[in-house]
N, C-alpha and C positions, 0 to 999 in steps of 0.2 A: 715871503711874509705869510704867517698863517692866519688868518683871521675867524674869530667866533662873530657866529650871529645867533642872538636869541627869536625866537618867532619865525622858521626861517621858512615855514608853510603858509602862512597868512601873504599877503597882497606886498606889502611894504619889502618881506623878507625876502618874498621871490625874486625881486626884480631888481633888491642888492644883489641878492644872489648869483645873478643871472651876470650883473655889472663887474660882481668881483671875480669871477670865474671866466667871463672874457677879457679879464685884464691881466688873468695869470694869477691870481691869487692862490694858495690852498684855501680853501673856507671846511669850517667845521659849522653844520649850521643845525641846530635841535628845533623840534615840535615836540607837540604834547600829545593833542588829539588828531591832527589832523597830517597824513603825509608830506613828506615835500615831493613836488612832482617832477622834481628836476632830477637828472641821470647824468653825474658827470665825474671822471676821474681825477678831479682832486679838489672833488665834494664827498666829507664824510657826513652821513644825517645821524643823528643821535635823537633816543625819546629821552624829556627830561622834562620833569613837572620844576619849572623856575621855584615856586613855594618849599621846596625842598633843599633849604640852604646847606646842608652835608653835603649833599648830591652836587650841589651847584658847586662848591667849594672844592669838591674832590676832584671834580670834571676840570677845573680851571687850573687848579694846578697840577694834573696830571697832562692835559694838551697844551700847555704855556702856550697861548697865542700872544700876539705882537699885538694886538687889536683887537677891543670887546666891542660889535653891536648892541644895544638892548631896542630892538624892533619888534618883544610881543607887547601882546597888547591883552587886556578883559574887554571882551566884544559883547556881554550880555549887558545893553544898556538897564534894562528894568531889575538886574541883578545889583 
């Protein structure tokens, strides 16, 4: 089963990350600004600005995952 995760450098994403990758999952999992710090073969990391709906749209139906996460998040509260 392939799964997408959005957000997948932030806190939340990691540690699906971390969950779905020790369960045997593929995961495909994008950031924007920030690395994903995780090293694993059959984790592909992708950069992808979510606000870029082409981009988003192109991406999803060229990895047809079985499972979308949406785990980013806007972390600037005063923004």
């Amino acid at each position: 089963m392939k799964v997408f995760v959005t957000g997948a450098s932030g806190l939340l994403g990691q540690k699906l990350l971390l969950e779905l990758l020790n369960s045997g999952y593929e995961v495909i999992g994008t950031y924007n600004r920030h690395l994903i710090p995780i090293e694993h073969d059959k984790l592909v990391k992708m950069k992808l600005d979510l606000t870029d709906r082409i981009k988003l749209e192109d991406l999803i139906l060229k990895i047809q995952p079985n499972v979308i996460v949406h785990a980013a998040a806007y972390t600037n509260v005063d923004g």
